[in-house]
Each structure stands twice: as structure tokens, then as C-alpha cells.
N, C-alpha and C positions, 0 to 999 in steps of 0.2 A: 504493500500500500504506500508504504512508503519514498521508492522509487517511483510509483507513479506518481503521486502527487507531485515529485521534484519536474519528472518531466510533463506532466500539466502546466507547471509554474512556469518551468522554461518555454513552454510554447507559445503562453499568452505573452511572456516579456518578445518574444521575434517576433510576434504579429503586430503589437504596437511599436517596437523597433521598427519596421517595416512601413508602419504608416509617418514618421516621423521622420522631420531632420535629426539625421544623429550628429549629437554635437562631441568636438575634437577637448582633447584632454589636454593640459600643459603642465606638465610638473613643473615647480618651483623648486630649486634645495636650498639647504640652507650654506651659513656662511661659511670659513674655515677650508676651503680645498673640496667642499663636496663635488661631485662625481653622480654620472647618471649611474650608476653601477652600486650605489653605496643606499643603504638601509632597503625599505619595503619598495623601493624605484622600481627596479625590476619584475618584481612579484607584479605590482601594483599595471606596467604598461603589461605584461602576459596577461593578467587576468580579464584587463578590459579590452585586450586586440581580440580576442577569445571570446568577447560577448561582443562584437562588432563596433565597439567604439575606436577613432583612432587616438593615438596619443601619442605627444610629442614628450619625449624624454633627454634632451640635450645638453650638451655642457654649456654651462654660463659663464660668460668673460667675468674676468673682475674676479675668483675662485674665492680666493681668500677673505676679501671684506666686503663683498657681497653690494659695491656702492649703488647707490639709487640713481646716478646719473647712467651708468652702462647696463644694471638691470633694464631697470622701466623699459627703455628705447628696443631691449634684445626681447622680449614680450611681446610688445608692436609687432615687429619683423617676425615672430612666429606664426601671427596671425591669429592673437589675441583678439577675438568679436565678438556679438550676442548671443554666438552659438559655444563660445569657448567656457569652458570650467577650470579653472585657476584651482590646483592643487600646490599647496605654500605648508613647506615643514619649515621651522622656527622662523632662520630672518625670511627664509623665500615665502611665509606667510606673510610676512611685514609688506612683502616688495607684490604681493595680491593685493590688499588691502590700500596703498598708493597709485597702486594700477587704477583699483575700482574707483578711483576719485574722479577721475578724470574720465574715466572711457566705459563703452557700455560690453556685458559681459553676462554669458548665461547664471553663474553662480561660482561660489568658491570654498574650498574648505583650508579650512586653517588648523593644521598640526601643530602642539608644543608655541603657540603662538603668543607675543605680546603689544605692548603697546608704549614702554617707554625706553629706554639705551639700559636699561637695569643697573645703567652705573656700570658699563663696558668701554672702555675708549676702543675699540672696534665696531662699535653699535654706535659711539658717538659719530664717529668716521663715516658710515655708512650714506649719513645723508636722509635717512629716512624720517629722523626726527628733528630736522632745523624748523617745520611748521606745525604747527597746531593741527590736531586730525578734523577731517570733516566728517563725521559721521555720518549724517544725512547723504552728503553724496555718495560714497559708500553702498549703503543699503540701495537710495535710488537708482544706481548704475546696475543694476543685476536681482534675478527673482529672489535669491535665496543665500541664505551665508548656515555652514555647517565647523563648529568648534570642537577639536578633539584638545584635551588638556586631562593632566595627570597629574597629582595629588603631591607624587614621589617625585616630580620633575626636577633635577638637584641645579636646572637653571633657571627658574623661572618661576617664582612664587606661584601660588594658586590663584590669591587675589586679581592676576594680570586680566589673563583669560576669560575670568569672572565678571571683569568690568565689561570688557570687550561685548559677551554675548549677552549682558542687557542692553549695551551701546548700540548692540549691530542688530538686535532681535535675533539671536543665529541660534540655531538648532543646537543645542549643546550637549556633548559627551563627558562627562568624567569619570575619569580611572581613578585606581589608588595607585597602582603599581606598572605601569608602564613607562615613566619614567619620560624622559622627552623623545619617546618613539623614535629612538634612533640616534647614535651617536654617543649614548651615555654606556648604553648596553645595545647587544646584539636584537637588529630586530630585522626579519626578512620576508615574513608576511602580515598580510594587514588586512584580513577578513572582512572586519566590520567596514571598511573604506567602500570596499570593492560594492559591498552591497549598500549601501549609503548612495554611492555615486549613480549605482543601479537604478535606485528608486527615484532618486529625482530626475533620471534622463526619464523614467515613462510618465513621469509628471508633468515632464514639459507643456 
């Protein structure tokens, strides 16, 4: 019964796949050297080429401090639109949420994500935070905001996150023990992503 039901499930998600624009995926990473290759990246573009979304998973200039003058602009050129969903782990959540200010965008989720330099001079450098946030634009620019944050996160208070998805009205996750999904500890799949992302592409 049980494998039928799974492929009942799957059959209704490819007939509303089919009747819809499928919109493209763009991972974000975060700062420090990341790599399309490093945390749930991988997992995360297999699982959703495999349900017929495409994803863009590429390296981003600037590796190391992640600036908001050579992010934002490499975003544009990926072909960041209304149909795009901004996947942002820690700063490359930051460089989602500066995106969405300015430009229109299907939705976004935000991993391990905050909102002020935490008192990092690498996050001061960044550039992300010389302006005050807009919220409103934000929210306006896209249907939907989805917040994954974790309790144990050993960078990133709890409090941050917490502001964020009353600020952004965003679909909110919290763990106790995942820690900042990636980078603190080994993390190479990401289940709940995969079917999160699922649900809001038949929602469109």
C-alpha cells in the first residue's frame, strides 16, 4: 500500500509539473572558499534534476568573502527571474535576500541564515550590510520566503533567524541539532529541502 501510494503521489506531482512553468533553481553558498561540490549542493541539484526541475549549481567569484558587489551582479547573469528560487546557505542566504530587494523572483529559502555582520570583519567586508534592510521589498519581490535555522548553530544565534521570519512572514523551520547545515559538521543530504522546494513549485 504503501509503495502505491508513493507512486500515486508521484504521479499527480508530473501531471501538475507538466501543466506548469517549471521554474530553475540557483544555489547560493556561503562565504569562506565554498564550492559547488561542498555540503547538501550536490544531493540537493541530483534530487531536483530527478524531479525535472533544472538547477544551477556554480562556482561564485569573490570564494572567500563572498562580496555583494561581484555576488548580486553573478545572480543577474545566471538568470535570476520570476521563475527563479534563490537557495542561500549562511552568507549566500544574505546575498538572496539583497537580491530580492531589488529584483522580482519566484521565492527563496534561507539556510543557517542572518541578518546583521555578527561582529565578523568578513561579514563587515562583505558589503551586505552598509544599508539598512528593506523588508517590505523583500517579501514584495517574490510569493514566498522559507527559513531553515538551528538551535545548535555554533555561528549564528537563534535570535537572528527568529527576527528574520517575523520580518519576512517566511515559512519557518527549526532544528535543535543541525547545527549550520553545513560546514560546522558533515552534512550531505537534505530531505526536508528537497521536498519543501517540491511543494511550493506545485503551488505555483
Amino acid at each position: 500500500m504503501y509503495v502505491r501510494d508513493q507512486r500515486s503521489a508521484a504521479m499527480v506531482y508530473c501531471r501538475r509539473m507538466a501543466q506548469k512553468t517549471v521554474p530553475k533553481v540557483i544555489i547560493i553558498p556561503g562565504n569562506g572558499g565554498a564550492t559547488p561540490r561542498d555540503n547538501w549542493f550536490p544531493y540537493l541539484q541530483r534530487e531536483l534534476e530527478a524531479a525535472g526541475i533544472t538547477v544551477v549549481n556554480r562556482q561564485f567569484p569573490d570564494p572567500e568573502l563572498a562580496r555583494a558587489k561581484y555576488w548580486l551582479p553573478f545572480i543577474q547573469s545566471l538568470g535570476a527571474d520570476e521563475h527563479t528560487i534563490l537557495v542561500g546557505h549562511s552568507s549566500g542566504a544574505i546575498a538572496a535576500m539583497r537580491f530580492a530587494e531589488t529584483h522580482k523572483i519566484l521565492g527563496s529559502i534561507l539556510v543557517g541564515t542572518y541578518h546583521t555582520d555578527l561582529g565578523i570583519e568578513a561579514e563587515r567586508l562583505s558589503g551586505y550590510f552598509d544599508a539598512p534592510w528593506d523588508w517590505p521589498a523583500i517579501k514584495k519581490h517574490q510569493r514566498w520566503i522559507v527559513i531553515f535555522a538551528s538551535v545548535d548553530d555554533p555561528y549564528i544565534a537563534i535570535e537572528e533567524p527568529r527576527f528574520l521570519a517575523q520580518q519576512l512572514d517566511a515559512e519557518y523551520h527549526e532544528y535543535v541539532d543541525e547545527g549550520h547545515f553545513g560546514g560546522d559538521k558533515q552534512k550531505t543530504a537534505f530531505p526536508e529541502l528537497v521536498t519543501v522546494i517540491k511543494e511550493m513549485v506545485i503551488k505555483k
